[in-house]
N, CA, C and O atoms as a GROMACS GRO file, in nm:
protein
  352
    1UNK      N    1  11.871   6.661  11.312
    1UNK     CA    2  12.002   6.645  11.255
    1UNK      C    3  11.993   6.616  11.106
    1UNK      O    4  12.066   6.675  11.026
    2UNK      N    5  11.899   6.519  11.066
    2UNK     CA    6  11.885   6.516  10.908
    2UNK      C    7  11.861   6.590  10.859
    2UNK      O    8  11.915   6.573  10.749
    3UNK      N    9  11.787   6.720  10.857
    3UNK     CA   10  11.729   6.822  10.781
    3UNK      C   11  11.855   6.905  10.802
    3UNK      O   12  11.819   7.022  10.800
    4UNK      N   13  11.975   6.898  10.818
    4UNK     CA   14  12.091   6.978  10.862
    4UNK      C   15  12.179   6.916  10.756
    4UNK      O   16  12.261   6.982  10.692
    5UNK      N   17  12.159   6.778  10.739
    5UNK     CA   18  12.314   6.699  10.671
    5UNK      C   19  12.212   6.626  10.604
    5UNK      O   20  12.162   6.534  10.668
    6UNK      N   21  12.153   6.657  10.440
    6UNK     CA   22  12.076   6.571  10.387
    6UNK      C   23  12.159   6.476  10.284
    6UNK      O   24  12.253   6.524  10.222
    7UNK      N   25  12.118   6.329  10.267
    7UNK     CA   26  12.217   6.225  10.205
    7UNK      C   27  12.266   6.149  10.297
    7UNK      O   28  12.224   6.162  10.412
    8UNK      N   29  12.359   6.059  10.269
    8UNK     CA   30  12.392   5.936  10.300
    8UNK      C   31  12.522   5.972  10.360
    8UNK      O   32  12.614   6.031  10.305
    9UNK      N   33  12.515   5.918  10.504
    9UNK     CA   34  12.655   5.888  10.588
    9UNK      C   35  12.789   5.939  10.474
    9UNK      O   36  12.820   6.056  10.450
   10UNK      N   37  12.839   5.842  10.429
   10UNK     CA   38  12.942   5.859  10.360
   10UNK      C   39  12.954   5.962  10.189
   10UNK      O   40  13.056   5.966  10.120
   11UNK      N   41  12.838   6.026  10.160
   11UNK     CA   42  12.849   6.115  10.102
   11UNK      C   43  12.852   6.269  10.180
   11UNK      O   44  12.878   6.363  10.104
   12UNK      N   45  12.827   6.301  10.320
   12UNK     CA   46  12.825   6.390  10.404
   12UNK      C   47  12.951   6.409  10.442
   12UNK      O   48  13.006   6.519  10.431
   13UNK      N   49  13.032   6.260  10.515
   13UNK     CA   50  13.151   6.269  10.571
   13UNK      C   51  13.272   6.397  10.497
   13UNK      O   52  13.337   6.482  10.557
   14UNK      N   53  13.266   6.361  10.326
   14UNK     CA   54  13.363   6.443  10.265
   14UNK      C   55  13.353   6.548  10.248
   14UNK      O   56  13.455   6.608  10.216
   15UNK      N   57  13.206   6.637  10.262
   15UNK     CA   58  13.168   6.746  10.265
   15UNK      C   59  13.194   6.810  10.415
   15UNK      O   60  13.205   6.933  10.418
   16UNK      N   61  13.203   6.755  10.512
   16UNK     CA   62  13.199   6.785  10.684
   16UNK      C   63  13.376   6.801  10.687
   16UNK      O   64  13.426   6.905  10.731
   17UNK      N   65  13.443   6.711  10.646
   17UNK     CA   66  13.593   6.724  10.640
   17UNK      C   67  13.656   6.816  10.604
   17UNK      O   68  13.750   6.869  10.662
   18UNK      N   69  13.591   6.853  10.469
   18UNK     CA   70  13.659   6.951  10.390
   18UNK      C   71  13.600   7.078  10.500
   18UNK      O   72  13.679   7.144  10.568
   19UNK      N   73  13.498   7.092  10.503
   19UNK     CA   74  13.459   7.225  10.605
   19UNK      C   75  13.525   7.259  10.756
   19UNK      O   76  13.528   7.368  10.815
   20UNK      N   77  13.591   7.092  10.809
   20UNK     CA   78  13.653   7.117  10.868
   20UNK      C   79  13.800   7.103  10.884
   20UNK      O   80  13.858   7.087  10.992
   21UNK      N   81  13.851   7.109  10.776
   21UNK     CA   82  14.016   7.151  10.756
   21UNK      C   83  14.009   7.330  10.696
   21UNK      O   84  14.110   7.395  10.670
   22UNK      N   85  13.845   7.390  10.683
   22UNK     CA   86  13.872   7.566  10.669
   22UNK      C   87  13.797   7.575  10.787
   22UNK      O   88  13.754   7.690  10.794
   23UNK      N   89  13.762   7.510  10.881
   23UNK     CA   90  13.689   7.579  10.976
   23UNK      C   91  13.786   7.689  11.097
   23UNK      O   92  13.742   7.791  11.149
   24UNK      N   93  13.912   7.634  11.114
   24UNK     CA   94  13.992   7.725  11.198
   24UNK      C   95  14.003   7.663  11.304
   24UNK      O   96  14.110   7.646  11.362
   25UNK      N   97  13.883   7.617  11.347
   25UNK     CA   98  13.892   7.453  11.484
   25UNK      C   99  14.039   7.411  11.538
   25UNK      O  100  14.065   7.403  11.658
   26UNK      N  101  14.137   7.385  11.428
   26UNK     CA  102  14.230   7.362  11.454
   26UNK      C  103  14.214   7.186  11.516
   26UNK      O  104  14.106   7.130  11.494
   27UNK      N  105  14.303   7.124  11.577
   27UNK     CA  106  14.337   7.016  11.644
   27UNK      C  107  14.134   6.937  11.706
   27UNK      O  108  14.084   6.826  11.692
   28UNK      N  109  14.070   7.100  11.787
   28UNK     CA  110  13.955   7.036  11.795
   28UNK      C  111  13.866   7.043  11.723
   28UNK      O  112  13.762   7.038  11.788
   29UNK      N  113  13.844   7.055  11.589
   29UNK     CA  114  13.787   6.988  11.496
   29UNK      C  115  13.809   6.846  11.484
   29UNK      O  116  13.737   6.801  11.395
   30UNK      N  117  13.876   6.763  11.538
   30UNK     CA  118  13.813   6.659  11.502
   30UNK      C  119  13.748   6.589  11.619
   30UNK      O  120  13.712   6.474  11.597
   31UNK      N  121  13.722   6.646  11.756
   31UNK     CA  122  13.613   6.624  11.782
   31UNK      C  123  13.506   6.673  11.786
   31UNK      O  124  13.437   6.640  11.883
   32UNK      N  125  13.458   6.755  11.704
   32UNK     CA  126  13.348   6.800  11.670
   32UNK      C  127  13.311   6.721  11.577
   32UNK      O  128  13.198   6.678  11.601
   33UNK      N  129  13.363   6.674  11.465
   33UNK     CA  130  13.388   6.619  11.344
   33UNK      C  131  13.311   6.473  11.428
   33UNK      O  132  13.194   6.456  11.394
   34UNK      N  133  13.362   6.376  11.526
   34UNK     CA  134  13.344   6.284  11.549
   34UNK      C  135  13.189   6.306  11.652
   34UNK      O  136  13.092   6.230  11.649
   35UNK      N  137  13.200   6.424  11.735
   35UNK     CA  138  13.045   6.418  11.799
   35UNK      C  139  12.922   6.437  11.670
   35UNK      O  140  12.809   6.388  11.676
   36UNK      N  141  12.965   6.502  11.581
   36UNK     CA  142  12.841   6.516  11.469
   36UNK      C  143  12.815   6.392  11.375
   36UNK      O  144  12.717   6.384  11.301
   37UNK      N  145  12.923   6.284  11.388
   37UNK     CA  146  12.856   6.187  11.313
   37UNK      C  147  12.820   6.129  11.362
   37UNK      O  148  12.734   6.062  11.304
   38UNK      N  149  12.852   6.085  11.547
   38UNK     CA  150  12.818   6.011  11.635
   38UNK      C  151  12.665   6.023  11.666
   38UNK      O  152  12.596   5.921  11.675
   39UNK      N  153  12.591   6.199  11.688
   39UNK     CA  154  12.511   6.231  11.677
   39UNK      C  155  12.432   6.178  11.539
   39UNK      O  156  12.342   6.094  11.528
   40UNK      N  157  12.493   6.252  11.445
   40UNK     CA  158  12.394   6.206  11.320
   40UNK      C  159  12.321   6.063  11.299
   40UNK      O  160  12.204   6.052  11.263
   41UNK      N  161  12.408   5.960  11.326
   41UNK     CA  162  12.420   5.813  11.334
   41UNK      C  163  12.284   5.764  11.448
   41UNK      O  164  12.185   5.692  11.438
   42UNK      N  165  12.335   5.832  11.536
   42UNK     CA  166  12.209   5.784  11.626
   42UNK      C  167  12.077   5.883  11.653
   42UNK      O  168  11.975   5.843  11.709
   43UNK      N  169  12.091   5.992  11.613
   43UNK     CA  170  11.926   6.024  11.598
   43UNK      C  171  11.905   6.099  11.483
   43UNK      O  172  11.925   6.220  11.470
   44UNK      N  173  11.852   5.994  11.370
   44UNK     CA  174  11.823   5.962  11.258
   44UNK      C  175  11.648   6.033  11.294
   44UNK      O  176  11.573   5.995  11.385
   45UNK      N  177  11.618   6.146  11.189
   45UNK     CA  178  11.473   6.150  11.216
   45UNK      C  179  11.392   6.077  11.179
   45UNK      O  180  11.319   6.005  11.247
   46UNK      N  181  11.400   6.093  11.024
   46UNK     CA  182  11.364   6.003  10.927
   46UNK      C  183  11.316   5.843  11.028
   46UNK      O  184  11.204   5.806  11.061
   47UNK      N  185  11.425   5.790  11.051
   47UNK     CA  186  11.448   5.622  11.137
   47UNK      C  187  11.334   5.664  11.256
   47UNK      O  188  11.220   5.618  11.259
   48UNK      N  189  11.375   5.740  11.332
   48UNK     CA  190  11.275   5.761  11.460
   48UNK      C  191  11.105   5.787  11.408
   48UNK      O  192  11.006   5.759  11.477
   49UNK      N  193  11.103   5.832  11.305
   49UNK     CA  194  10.961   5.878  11.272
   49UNK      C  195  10.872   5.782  11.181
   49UNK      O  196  10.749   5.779  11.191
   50UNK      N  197  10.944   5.705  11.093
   50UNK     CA  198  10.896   5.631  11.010
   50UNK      C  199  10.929   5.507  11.084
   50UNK      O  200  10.853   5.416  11.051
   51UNK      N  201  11.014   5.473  11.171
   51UNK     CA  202  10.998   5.309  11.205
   51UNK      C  203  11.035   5.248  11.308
   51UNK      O  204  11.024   5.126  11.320
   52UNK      N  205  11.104   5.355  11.427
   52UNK     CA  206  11.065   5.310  11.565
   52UNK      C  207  10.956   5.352  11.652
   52UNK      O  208  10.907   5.278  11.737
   53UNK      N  209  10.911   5.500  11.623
   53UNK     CA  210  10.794   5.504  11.690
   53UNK      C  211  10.679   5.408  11.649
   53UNK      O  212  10.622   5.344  11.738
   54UNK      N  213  10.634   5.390  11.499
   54UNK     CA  214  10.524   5.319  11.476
   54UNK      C  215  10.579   5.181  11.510
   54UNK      O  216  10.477   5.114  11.492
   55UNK      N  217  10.697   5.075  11.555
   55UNK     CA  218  10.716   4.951  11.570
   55UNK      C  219  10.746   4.912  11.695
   55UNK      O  220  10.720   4.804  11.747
   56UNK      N  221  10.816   5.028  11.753
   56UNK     CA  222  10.872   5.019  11.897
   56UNK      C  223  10.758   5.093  12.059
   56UNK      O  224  10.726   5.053  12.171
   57UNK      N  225  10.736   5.219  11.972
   57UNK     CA  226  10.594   5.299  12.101
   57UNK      C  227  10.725   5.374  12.106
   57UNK      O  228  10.844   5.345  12.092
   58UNK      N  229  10.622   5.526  12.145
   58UNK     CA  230  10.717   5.668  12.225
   58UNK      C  231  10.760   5.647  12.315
   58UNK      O  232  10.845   5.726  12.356
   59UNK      N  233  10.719   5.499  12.417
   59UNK     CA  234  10.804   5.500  12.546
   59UNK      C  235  10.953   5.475  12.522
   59UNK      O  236  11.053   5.536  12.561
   60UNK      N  237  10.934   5.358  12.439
   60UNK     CA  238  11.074   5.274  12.418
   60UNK      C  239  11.186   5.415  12.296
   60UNK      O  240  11.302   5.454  12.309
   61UNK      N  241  11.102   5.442  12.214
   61UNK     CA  242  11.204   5.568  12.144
   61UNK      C  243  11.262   5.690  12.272
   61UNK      O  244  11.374   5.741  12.266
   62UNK      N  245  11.175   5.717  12.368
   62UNK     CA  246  11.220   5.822  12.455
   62UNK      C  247  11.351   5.771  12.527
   62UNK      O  248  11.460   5.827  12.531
   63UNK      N  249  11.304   5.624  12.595
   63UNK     CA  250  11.415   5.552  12.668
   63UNK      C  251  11.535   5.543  12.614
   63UNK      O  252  11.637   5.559  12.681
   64UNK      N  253  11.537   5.511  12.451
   64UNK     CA  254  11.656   5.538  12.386
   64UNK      C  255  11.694   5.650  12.375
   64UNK      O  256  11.814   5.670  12.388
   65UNK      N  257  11.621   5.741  12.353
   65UNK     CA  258  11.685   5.838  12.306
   65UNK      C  259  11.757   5.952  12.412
   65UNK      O  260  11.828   6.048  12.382
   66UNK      N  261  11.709   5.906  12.550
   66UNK     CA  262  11.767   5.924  12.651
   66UNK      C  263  11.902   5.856  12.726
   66UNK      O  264  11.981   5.900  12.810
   67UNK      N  265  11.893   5.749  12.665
   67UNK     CA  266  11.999   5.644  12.738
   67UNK      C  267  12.118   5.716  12.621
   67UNK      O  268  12.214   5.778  12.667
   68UNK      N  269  12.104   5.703  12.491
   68UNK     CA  270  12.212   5.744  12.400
   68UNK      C  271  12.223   5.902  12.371
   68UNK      O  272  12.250   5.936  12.256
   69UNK      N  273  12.202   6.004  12.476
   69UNK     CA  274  12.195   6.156  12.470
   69UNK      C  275  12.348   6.171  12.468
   69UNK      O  276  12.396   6.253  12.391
   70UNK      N  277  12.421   6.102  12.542
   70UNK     CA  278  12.532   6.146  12.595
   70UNK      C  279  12.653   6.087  12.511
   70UNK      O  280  12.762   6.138  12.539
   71UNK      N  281  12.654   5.985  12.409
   71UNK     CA  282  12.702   5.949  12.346
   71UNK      C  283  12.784   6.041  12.232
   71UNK      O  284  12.905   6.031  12.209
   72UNK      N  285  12.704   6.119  12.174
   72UNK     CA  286  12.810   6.202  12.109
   72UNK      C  287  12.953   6.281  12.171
   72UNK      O  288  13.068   6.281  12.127
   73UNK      N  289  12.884   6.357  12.309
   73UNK     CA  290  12.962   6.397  12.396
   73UNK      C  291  13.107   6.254  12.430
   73UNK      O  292  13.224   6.258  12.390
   74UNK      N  293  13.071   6.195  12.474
   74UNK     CA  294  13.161   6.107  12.454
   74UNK      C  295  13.243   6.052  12.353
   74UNK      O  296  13.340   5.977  12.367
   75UNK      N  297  13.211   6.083  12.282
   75UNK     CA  298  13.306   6.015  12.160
   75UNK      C  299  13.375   6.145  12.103
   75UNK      O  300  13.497   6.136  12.089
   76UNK      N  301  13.298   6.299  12.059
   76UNK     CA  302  13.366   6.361  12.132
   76UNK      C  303  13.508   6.400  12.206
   76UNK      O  304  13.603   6.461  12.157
   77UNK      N  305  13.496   6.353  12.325
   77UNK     CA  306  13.582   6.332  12.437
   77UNK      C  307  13.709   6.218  12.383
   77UNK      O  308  13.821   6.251  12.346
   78UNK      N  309  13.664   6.106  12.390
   78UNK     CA  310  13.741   6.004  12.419
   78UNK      C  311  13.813   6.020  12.204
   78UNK      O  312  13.890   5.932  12.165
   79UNK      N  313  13.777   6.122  12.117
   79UNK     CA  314  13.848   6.133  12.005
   79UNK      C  315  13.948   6.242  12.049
   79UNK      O  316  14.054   6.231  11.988
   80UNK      N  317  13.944   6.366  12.155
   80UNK     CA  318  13.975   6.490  12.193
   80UNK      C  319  14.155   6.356  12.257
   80UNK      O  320  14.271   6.369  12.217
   81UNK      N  321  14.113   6.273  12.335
   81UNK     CA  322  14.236   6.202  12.447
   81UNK      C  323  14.288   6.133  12.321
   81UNK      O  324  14.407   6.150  12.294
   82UNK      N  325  14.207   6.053  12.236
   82UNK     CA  326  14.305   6.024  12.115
   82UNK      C  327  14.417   6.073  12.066
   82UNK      O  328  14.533   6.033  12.059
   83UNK      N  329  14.355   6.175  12.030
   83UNK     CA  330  14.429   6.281  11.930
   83UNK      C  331  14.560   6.328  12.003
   83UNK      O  332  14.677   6.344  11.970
   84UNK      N  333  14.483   6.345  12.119
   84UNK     CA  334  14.633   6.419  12.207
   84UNK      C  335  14.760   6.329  12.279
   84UNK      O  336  14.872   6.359  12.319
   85UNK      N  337  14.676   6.194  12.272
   85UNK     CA  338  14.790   6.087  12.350
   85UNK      C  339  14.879   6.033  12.195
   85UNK      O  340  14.980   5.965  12.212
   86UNK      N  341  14.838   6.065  12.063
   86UNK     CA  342  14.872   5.998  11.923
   86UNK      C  343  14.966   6.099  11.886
   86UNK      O  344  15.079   6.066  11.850
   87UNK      N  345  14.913   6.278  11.893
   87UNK     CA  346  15.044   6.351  11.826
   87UNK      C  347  15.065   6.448  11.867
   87UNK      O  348  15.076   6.554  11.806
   88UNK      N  349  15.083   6.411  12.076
   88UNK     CA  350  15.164   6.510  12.113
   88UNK      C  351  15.332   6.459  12.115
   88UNK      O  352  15.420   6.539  12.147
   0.00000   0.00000   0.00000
């Protein structure tokens, strides 16, 4: 995901926005918008490579990175019921 969105959280966000008010997405753009930062946020390569594998072990990075797979999907989701319970 980093080698995709290089820079800092909040210098990405305004670049991802703007791409997605021309993307055509419509209404679900913004959960795409919310699974890609949800994603971005939690699997950090950079973070996984430089300082949980060497502090934590590949077991404990796998376990995470398995337990939080599904998390984007969800947020995702539960931004998709937002959106639609706020401005239908």
């Amino acid at each position: 995901m980093d080698k995709l969105a290089q820079g800092s959280f909040q210098v990405s966000y305004g670049h991802i926005d703007n791409c997605h008010d021309r993307s055509g997405f419509g209404d679900g753009g913004n959960r795409l918008l919310a699974a890609y930062l949800t994603a971005w946020s939690l699997f950090g390569l950079q973070r996984i490579i430089m300082w949980e594998i060497p502090f934590l072990g590949p077991k404990v990075v796998a376990v995470g990175f398995a337990v939080s797979f599904f998390f984007p999907f969800l947020a995702g989701w539960l931004c998709e019921i937002a959106w639609n319970k706020f401005h239908s």
